[in-house]
N, C-alpha and C positions, 0 to 999 in steps of 0.2 A: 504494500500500500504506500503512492510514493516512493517508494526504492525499488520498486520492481523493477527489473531491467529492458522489459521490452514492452512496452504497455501501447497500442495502434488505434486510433479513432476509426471509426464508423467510415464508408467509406468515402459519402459526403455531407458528413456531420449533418443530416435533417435526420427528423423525428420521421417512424413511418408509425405503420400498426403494429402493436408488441404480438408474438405469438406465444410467450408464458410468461406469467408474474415473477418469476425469475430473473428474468431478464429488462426488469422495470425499476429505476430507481426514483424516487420521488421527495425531493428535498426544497425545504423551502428556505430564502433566506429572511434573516429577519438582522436587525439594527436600527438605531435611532437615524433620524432623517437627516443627510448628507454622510453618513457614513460611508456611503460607496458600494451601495448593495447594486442598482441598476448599473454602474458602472465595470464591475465584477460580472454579471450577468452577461455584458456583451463580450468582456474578455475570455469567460468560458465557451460562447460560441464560438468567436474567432480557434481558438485553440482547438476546440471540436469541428474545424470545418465547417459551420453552418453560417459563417459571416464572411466577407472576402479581407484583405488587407485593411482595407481603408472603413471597415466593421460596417458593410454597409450587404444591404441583403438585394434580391434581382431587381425590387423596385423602386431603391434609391434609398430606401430609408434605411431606420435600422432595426436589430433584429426585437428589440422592445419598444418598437414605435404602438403606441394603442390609443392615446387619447390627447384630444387637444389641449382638453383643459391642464394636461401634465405637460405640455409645453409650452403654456402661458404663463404657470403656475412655476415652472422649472423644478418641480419634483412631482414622484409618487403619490397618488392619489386613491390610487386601487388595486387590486391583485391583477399580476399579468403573470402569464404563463410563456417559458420560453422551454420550447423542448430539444433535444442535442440527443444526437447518438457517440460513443466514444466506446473503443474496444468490445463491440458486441455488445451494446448494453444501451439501452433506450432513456436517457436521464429527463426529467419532467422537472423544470426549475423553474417554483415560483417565488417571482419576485415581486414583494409587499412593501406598503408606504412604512416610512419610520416613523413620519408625526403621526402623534396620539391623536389625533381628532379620527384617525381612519383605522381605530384599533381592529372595527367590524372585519376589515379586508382583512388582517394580520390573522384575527380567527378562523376565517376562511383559507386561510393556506395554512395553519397549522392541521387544518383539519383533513384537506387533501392531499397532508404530506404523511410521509411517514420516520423523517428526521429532518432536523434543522441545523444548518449554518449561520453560525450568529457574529454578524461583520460588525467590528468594532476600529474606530480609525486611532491610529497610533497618537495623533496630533489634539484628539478629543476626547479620550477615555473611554469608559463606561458609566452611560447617564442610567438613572433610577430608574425608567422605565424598560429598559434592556434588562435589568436585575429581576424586575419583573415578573415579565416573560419569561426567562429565564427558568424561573420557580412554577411558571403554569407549564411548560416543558416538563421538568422534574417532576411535577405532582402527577403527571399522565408517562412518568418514562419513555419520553420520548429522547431518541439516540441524537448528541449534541455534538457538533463541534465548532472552533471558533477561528475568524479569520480575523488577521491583522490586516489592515489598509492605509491608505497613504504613509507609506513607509519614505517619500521622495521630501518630507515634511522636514524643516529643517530639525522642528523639535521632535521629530520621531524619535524613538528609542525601542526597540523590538523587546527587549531581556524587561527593561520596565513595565513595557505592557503585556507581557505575560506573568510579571508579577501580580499587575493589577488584576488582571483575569482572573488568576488563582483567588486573591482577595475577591473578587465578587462572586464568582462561579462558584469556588471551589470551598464555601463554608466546610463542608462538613468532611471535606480530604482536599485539601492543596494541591496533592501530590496526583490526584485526579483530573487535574490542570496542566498539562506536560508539551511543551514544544515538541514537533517530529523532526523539525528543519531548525537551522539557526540562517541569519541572514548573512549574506558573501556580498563586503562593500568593496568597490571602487576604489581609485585612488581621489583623494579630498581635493575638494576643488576651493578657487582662493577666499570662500568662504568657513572654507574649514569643514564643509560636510561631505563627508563621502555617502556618496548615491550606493544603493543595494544594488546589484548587478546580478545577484544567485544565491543559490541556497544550499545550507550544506546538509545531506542527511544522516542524522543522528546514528540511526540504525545500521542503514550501509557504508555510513561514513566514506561515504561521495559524493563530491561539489557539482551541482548544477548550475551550469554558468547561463543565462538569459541575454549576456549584452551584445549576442550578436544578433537578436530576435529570434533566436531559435535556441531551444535547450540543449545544452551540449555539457556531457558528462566528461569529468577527468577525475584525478585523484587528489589526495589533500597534500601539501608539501608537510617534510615533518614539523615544523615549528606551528601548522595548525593542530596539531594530532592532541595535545594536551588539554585543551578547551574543549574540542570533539570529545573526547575520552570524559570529561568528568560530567558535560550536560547528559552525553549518551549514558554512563551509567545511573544519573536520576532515573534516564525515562526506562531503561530495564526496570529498573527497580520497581516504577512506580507501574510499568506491563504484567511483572509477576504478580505483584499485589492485588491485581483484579484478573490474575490468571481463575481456570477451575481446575487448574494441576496443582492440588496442594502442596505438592514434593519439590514443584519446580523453584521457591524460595531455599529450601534447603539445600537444594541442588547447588542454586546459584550462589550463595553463602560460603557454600563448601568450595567456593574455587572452581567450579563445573562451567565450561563456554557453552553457553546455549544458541544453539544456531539462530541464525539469522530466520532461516522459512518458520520455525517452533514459536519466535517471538512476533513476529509480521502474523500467522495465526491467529495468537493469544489478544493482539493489541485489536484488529479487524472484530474478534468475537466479544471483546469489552464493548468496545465504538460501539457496535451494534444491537449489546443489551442498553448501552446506556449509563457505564460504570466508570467511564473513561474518556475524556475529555479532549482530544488534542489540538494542540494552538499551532497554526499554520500561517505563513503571510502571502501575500498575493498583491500584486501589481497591475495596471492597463497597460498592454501590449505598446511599444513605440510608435511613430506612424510608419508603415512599412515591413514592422514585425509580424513573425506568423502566430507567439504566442508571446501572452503576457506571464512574466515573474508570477509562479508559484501555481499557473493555472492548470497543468500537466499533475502536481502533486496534488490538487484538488480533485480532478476528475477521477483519479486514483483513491483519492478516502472515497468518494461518494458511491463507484462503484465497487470496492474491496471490501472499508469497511461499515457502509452502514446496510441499513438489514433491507430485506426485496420484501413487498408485499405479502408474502407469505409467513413471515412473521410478527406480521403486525395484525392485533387482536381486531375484528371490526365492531364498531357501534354498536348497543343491542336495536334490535328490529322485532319489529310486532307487527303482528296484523293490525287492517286497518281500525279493528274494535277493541285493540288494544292486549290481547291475545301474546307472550311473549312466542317467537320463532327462532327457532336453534340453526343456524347457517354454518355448511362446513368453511375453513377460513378458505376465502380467497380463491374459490373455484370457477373457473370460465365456465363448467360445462353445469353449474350450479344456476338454481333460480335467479333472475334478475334484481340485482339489489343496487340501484345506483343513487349519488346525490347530486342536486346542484348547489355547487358552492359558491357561483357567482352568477347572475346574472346582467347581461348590457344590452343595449341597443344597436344595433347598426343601419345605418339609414339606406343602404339597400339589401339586404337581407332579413331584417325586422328583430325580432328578439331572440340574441344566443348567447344558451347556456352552459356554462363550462362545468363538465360532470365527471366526477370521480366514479370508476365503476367499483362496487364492493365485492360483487359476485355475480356470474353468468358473464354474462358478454351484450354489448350492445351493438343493433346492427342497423345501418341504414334507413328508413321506410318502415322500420317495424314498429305496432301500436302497441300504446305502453300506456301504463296508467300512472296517472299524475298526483300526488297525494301532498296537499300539504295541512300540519295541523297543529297548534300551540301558541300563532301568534296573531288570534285575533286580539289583545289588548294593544298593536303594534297597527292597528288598521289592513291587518291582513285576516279576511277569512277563511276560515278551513275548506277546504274544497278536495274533493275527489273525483278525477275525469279520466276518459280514457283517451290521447292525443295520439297522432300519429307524423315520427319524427320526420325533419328532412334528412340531412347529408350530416353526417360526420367529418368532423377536420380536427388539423392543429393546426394551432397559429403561428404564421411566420411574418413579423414585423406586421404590414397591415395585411398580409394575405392569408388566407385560409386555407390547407394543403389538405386536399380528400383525404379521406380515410375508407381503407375496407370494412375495421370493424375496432370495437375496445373493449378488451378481454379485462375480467377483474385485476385489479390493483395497478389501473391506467387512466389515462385521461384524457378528455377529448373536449370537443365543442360540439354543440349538438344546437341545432340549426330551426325555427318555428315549431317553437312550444311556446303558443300564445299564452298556457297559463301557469306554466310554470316557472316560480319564483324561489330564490335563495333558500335553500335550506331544505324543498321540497323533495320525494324520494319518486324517483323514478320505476315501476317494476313492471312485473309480465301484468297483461291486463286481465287473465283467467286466477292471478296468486298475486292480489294488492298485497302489497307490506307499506311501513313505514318506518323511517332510521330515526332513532334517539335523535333529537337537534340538540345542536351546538351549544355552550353557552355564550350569549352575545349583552356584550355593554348596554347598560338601559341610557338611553341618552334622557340626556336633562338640562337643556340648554332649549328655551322655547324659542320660537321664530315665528312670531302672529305676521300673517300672512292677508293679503286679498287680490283681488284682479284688478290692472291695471284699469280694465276696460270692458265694454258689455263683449265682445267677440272672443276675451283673455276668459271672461266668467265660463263662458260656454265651455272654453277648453283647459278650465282649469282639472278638474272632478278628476280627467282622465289624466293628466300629466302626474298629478300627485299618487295616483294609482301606479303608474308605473312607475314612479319613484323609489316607490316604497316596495313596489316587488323587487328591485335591482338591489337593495339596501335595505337588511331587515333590520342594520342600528337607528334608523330613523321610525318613528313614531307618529301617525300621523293622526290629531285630535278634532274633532267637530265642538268645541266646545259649546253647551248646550245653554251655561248659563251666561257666558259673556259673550256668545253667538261670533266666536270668531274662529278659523281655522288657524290652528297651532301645527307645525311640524316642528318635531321636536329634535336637535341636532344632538354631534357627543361635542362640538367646540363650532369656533366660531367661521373656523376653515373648511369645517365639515357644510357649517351651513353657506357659505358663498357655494362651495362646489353645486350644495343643490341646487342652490337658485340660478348658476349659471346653465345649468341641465335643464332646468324647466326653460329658460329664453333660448338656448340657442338648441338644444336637440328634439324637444317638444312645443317650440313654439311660443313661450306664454311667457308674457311680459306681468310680474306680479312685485305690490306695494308691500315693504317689512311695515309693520305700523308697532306702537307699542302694546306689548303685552300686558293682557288685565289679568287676576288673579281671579276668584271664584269669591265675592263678599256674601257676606248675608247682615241681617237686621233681626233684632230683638228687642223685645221691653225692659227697662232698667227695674221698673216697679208694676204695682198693680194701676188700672186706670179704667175707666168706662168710656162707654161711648152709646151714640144714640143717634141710628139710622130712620129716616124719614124720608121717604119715597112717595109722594103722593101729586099727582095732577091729572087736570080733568080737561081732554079736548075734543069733546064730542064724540057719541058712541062709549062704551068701556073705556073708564079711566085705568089711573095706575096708583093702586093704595095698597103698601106697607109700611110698617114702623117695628124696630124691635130693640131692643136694648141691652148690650150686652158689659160681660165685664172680661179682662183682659190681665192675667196674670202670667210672670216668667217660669220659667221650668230649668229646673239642670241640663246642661250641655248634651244633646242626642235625642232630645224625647221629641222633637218635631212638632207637632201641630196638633194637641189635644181638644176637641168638641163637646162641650158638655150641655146636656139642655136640663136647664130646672126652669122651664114654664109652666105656672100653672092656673088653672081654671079654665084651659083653652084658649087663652090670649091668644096665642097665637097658633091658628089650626097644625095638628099633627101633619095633614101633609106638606104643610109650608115650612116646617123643619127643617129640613132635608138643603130645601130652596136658601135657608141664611148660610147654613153651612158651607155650600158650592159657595154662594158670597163670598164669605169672608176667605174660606182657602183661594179661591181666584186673588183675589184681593191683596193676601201674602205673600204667593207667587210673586205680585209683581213688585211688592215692598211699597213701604208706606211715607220713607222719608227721603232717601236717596235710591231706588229704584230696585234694590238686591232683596230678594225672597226673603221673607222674614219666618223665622224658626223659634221652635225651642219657648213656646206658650202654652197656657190651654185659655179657651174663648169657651164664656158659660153664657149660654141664651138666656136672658132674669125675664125677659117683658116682651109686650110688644101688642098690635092693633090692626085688627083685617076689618076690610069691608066682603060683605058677601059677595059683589057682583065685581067689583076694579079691581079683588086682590088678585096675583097670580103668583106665579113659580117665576118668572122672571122680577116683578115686581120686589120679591123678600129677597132673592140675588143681588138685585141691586141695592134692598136696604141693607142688608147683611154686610154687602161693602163700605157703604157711606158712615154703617158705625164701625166697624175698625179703622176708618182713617181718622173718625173726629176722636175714636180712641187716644189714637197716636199722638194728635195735635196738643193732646195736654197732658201728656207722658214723655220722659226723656226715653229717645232710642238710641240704641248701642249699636255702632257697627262694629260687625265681627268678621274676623279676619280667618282664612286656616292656617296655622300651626303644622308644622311639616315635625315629624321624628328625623333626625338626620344623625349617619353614623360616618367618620371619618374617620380611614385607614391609612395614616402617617408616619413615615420614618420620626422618631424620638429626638431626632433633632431640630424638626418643625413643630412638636406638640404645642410650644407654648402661642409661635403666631397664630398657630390654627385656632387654639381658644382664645387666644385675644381678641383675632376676629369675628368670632361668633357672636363674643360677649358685643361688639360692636355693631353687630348685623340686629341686637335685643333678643339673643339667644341666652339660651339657658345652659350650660352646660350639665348633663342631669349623671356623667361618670364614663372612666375612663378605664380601660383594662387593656393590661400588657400582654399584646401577640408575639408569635414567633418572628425572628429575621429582624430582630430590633425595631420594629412598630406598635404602636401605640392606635387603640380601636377609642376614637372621644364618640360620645352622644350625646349631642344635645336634639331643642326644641326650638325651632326657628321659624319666624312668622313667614311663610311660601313670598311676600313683595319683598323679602329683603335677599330671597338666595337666585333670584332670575337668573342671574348672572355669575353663579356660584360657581360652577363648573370652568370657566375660563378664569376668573379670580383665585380659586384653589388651585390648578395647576399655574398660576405664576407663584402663587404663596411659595410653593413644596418645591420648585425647580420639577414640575412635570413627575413626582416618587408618591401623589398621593390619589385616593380616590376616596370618591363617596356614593351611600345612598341614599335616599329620602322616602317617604313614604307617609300620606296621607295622617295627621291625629285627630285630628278637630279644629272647630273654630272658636275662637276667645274674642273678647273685647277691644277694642283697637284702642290705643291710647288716643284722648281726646285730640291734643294738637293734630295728628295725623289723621283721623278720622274728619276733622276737619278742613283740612285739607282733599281729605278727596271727595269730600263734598263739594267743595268750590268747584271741582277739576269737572264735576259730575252736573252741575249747574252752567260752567263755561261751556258744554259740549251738547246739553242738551238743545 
């Protein structure tokens, strides 16, 4: 792995159709954003033969050309898929955003991968959200390893940054954090930095020299030998240690030279459970070069040593009534069990989905049933259809290369599935299944939305629909009491991306307006009131009267009815009629226009004529006395109160409560997590945390998250309740 001696690419590095899981690797990279992940990406094609010199593919672009909004933006935005064949082996390399606003895409390629490359730049360190990830890696075992980049940096240092790695990576074994290569510099230029030119392998202890654009092996002169000799024997050491030849420490203790193929084995079957970590550096190709520094010993760990689909456990699966179903791992000739992990647009092809197959094989033209179910609180409904595919492909730069077919533990694009959206499970359409989903980011970051215009209104409904199928971290809200349309983002970069997608790829030009929160209204004290409905305009009049009283209730009890009339004041079936009243009537609130709650309203009195009264006539007096109720009773606006719990590195604890206490939170306790963080909960009024989500990650430097969750509503303090009354009186 890496030192192998003759290691040959594909024979023109494109992806075709795998014919065993075997022979499918599937790795995704992951790093914070400018790291050098899509940069890395192009240099493994090059190297693989699927890019030419100048890394540009038959159509001019390049081989991760996908979106435009990624070349306005000049980063990652989404998951893209670049697939490469290298010494017989089909490699599936997705390449995911590093900014946190697009963590959704980052779960979507951990999830169609089956190990990760985690590119960290020598020049930037390791940010707290790489540590992470890192840890949701680890907590699912999935097989890791890690790339050094911008090594050309003057402040590069290789040996430091695998220190650092170990420090972050490597908690619970350092030693599980092992360089394979050391880097082979240049001579110093009159700034004093010597440029990396090759790499030396630890294991084989031979120099791979890159600066003629091409890899070219030689041997180490002796005055390298000593430096080789002491890193090489760490990484023995640290190969045996996660050997399962329990002898082979003893062995090697006692003075025993363990071959080279024994240890290249041992370290491939670590990588591939997942016990064993190794730090690699890699560079972009020169212009003119056929491969870039260190990209040759990558394509080597990905196909040596991390693991082929066939041992990677799948998702559990149910039928569609929920039924658990036992699937042998990874079988082509097994029932159809596929997922889509991403889905996009294309403006002449229509909507394709990019699908991981788990088992059976997918083919062409064949009808398949389309299952999605879990994320109607996301504005997605559960839906069950039976569709029938177009064309299978992979993608190359902006092209799309047929496919004959995608055998389980492969990947593909699959071409008009009008209703198939992110996450949903593709199967035979005689044997519905459905795959366990993902876990994905709750976004919380609202975006109150409207149409620019009446022609924007018509086409809004559908734009936000397919929004939301492409993107199952967005959330899309109808809000019922402040009647405005909320999509909900994870940041603020997430939400321009959307709104640039609804104007330029859907059409629809749409106004941000400010976000309202959800108020209500209640009585501070007890008060009466007294409804009189009466006049006469020829024909049957309109004569009620009824008199009620108006008392508060504890927080949740809603809207209590009580009748104590008696002697028939007012007739039994006109009961009914005050009641509609006054609930209509609290619906629409009595002093600044927010449903009023949390009273009971007891009927004491009231006055019917036999021929003018009616059932609308006690509706409306029913209303006319809880507003003169209102008028001589103080009303309280209430606000909702959000539970919010935030998961902080211990070195931010104290801003993070300081700012809560500032936001008129409560801090209600704090309990010590694992990995040095800190879990605070408080209680935060829902208009103070709009913006929390963007506020919190600059708090933590990007290391912390939260959740919120509905508790109730409380009192608003006067001065601000007064105030959004003015706001509520300017607007009306």
């Amino acid at each position: 792995m890496g030192d192998k001696a003759n290691a040959h690419p594909g024979a023109a590095g494109r992806a075709t159709a795998a014919d065993h899981p075997a022979s499918v690797r599937n790795v995704v990279l992951v790093g914070h954003s400018g790291s050098g992940k899509t940069t890395l990406v192009e240099a493994l094609a090059l190297t693989a033969g699927a890019v030419n010199r100048a890394g540009r593919v038959e159509d001019g672009g390049t081989v991760s050309d996908y979106d435009e909004i990624e070349h306005r933006q000049q980063r990652s935005v989404q998951l893209s898929l670049v697939p490469v064949e290298w010494g017989g082996y089909k490699i599936n390399i997705l390449d995911t955003p590093g900014y946190a606003d697009f963590v959704g895409e980052l779960r979507a390629g951990l999830r169609a991968a089956d190990a990760a490359l985690f590119v960290v730049s020598a020049s930037d360190g390791v940010d707290g959200s790489t540590r992470m990830v890192w840890e949701e890696c680890a907590a699912v075992g999935m097989p890791r390893a890690i790339v050094v980049t911008h090594l050309e940096s003057a402040r590069a240092d290789f040996d430091d940054m695998t220190r650092i790695c170990a420090e972050a990576f490597g908690a619970d074994d350092p030693d599980a954090v092992l360089p394979l290569y050391l880097p082979l510099h240049g001579a110093a230029g009159p700034d004093g930095h010597a440029p990396v030119t090759g790499l030396t392998g630890l294991l084989s202890q031979k120099l791979f020299d890159y600066s003629s654009g091409e890899r070219k092996e030689s041997e180490p002169s002796p005055d390298q030998l000593p430096a080789i000799e002491e890193a090489r024997n760490r990484l023995i050491e640290g190969i045996i240690a996660e050997s399962e030849d329990e002898t082979l420490m003893d062995r090697y203790l006692g003075g025993e030279e363990i071959d080279l193929k024994t240890l290249v084995e041992d370290l491939e079957r670590a990588v591939a459970r997942g016990t064993f970590f190794p730090v690699l550096a890699a560079a972009p190709a020169a212009d003119g070069a056929k491969q870039g520094l260190g990209t040759v010993e990558l394509l080597e760990l990905v196909t040596g040593g991390f693991p082929t689909p066939l041992e990677r456990e799948a998702p559990g699966v149910t039928t569609v009534d929920g039924r658990p179903r036992e699937l042998k791992l990874c079988d082509p000739d097994g029932p159809l069990v596929a997922e889509v992990v991403k889905t996009a647009s294309d403006p002449y092809v229509g909507r394709v989905s990019l699908v991981r197959v788990f088992s059976g094989t997918l083919r062409p033209d064949a009808t398949v049933h389309v299952s999605g179910h879990g994320l109607a609180d996301r504005g997605h409904e559960d839906h069950d259809v039976d569709e029938r595919i177009g064309a299978l492909s992979a993608p190359f730069g902006k092209q799309q290369r047929v496919l004959s077919h995608c055998i389980a533990g492969d990947l593909a694009c699959v071409a008009k599935l009008s209703r198939a959206e992110t996450g949903d499970t593709l199967s035979a359409k005689d044997d519905p299944l459905l795959m366990e989903p993902w876990e994905m980011p709750d976004p919380l970051l609202p975006l109150a939305i409207q149409a620019h215009s009446k022609a924007d209104e018509d086409k809004l409904s559908q734009g936000l629909g397919r929004l939301v199928a492409e993107d199952p971290t967005m959330r899309l809200e109808q809000n019922q009491d402040t009647h405005q349309v909320v999509l909900w983002c994870l940041g603020e970069a997430h939400a321009d991306v959307a709104l640039e997608r609804l104007r330029n790829r859907y059409g629809v030009q749409v106004d941000v307006v400010p976000h309202r929160v959800s108020l209500r209204e209640t009585f501070a004290g007890r008060s009466a009131g007294r409804g009189r409905h009466v006049k006469q305009s020829g024909g049957h009049g309109q004569f009620a009267i009824c008199a009620i009283e108006v008392e508060p209730l504890p927080g949740g009890s809603g809207i209590e009815f009580v009748d104590k009339v008696v002697g028939g004041a007012v007739p039994r079936q006109f009961i009914p009629s005050v009641e509609k009243g006054v609930r209509a009537q609290a619906a629409k609130g009595v002093a600044a226009g927010h449903p009023l709650i949390d009273i009971r309203i007891t009927l004491l009195d009231g006055k019917a004529h036999s021929v003018d009264s009616s059932d609308a006539a006690f509706q409306t007096a029913g209303a006319l006395a809880l507003r003169e109720a209102a008028a001589d009773a103080q009303i309280h606006l209430l606000e909702p109160v959000a539970e919010v719990t935030v998961l902080v590195g211990d070195d931010y604890v104290g801003s993070v409560m300081s700012d809560l206490s500032g936001r008129r939170g409560r801090v209600v306790g704090t309990e010590q997590t694992a990995g040095g963080r800190t879990l605070v909960r408080a209680e935060v009024p829902e208009i103070e945390i709009g913006r929390y989500a963007v506020d919190l990650r600059s708090l933590s430097h990007g290391t912390a998250r939260f959740d919120r969750r509905y508790a109730r509503h409380e009192p608003m303090p006067p001065q601000i309740a007064e105030r959004v009354r003015e706001q509520t009186r300017d607007t009306a």
